[in-house]
N, C-alpha and C positions, 0 to 999 in steps of 0.2 A: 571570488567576488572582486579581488582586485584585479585579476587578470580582464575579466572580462563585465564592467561597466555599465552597457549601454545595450540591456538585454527590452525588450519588447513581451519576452513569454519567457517564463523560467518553469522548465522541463525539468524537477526535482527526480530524479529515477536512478537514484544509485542502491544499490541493499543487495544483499545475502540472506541465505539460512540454512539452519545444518537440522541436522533431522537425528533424534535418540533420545534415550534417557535422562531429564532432564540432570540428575545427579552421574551421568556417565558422558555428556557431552563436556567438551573442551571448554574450560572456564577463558582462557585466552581469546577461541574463535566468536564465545560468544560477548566478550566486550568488544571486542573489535565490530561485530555485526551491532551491539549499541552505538558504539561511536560514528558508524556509516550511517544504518539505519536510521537513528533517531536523532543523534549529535552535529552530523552535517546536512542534516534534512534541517533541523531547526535553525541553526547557522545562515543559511542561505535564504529560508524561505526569510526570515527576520529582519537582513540586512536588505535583499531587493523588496520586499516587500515597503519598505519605508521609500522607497524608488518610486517604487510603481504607484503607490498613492498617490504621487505629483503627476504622474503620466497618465493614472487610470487605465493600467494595463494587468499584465493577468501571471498567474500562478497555477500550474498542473502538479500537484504532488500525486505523486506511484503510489499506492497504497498495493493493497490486495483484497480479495476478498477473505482472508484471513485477519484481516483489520475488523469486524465485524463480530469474533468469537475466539474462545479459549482456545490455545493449541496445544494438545499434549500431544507429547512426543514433539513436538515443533515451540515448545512454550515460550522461547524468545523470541524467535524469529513472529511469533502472530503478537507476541507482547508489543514487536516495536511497530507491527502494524495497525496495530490499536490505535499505539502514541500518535500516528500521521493521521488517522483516520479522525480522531480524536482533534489535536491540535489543529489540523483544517477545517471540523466543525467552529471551534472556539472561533477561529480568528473570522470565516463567515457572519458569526453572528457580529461580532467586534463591527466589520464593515458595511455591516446593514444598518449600524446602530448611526454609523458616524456620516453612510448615506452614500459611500463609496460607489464609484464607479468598476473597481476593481474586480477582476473579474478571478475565483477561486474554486477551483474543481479539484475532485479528487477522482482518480481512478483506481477501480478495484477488479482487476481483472481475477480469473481463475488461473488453471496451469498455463501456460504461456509459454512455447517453443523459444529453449532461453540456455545459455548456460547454466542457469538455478540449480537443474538436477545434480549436476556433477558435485556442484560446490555445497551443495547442503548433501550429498552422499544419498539423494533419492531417487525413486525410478515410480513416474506419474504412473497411473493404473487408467486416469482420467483421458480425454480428449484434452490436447493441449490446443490451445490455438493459436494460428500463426501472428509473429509478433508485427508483421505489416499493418495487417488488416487492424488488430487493436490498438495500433496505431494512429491509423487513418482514422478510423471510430470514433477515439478519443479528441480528436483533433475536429474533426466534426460536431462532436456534444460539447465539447468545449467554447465552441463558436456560436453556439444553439443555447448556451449560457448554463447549461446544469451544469450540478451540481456533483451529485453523488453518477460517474460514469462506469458501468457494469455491463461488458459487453460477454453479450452469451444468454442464450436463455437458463441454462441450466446456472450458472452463475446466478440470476436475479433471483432464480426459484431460492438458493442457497442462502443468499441475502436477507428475501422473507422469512425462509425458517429460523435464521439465525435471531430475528427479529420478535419472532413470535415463541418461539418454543424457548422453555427455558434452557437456563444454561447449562443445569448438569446434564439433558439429554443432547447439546448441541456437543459436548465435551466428551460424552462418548462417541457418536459419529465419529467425531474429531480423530479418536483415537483409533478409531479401527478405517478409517483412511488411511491415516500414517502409518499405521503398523502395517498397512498393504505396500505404501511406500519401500519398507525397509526390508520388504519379504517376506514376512511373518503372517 
């Protein structure tokens, strides 16, 4: 934030995740993926955010579509996408209230051609999509003023179910994803 000042759109897109047993993954990787994910997402959106209410300018946080639902086998990595998913709702409604011009999107993409795999130790089974294009997407709905941006249709269907069904059937899918993730 101090290095760089005089942002116009702040691109929040930093985050990791490891994929296992929530009691056999690494207690180390997974505060460090707090402190990225949720610790420096909060940090920055916080500080420019107080910016950009004088400017009326805009805020993109990365979420995922994991931001939407339980992730076993993945349980922090979708816990901290919650938190983002979560805390950009909140602060939406916050700037609705106070009549902001500000403009706050979240994007929740699906698997996304990324180094992600390596670093959370997974291997997609999914269609990943390439990270230009949901790029460009987002950068386009953002400009189009939504809100919640979810490129892919199979993504949105995912969204709705997440949305409608409950949670301990969203938490088994969940599981037997990721357990395809790790091989299993």
């Amino acid at each position: 934030y101090k290095e760089v000042e005089n942002v116009d759109l702040l691109i929040n897109d930093a985050g990791f995740g490891d994929c296992g047993n929530f009691t056999k993954t690494s207690l180390e990787k997974e505060i460090n993926m707090i402190k990225t994910n949720i610790i420096a997402y909060h940090i920055l959106t916080k500080l420019y955010l107080i910016d950009m209410k004088a400017k009326n300018e805009g805020i993109l946080n990365v979420a995922s579509i994991a931001g939407f639902m339980p992730g076993p086998l993945m349980a922090t990595y979708y816990a901290t996408k919650n938190y983002v998913v979560k805390l950009s709702e909140a602060i939406r409604e916050e700037l609705k209230k106070e009549k902001s011009k500000v403009q706050i999107s979240i994007l929740c993409p699906g698997p996304v051609k990324t180094n992600f795999n390596k670093v959370a130790n997974v291997k997609f089974n999914l269609r990943e999509a390439d990270s230009k294009k949901v790029a460009k997407y987002a950068i386009k709905e953002l400009e189009k003023g939504k809100f919640y941006i979810v490129p892919g249709f199979d993504v949105k269907i995912a969204k709705l179910g997440a949305k409608i069904l409950p949670a301990n059937i969203i938490s088994k899918f969940a599981y037997m994803a990721q357990k395809r993730k790790l091989g299993g």
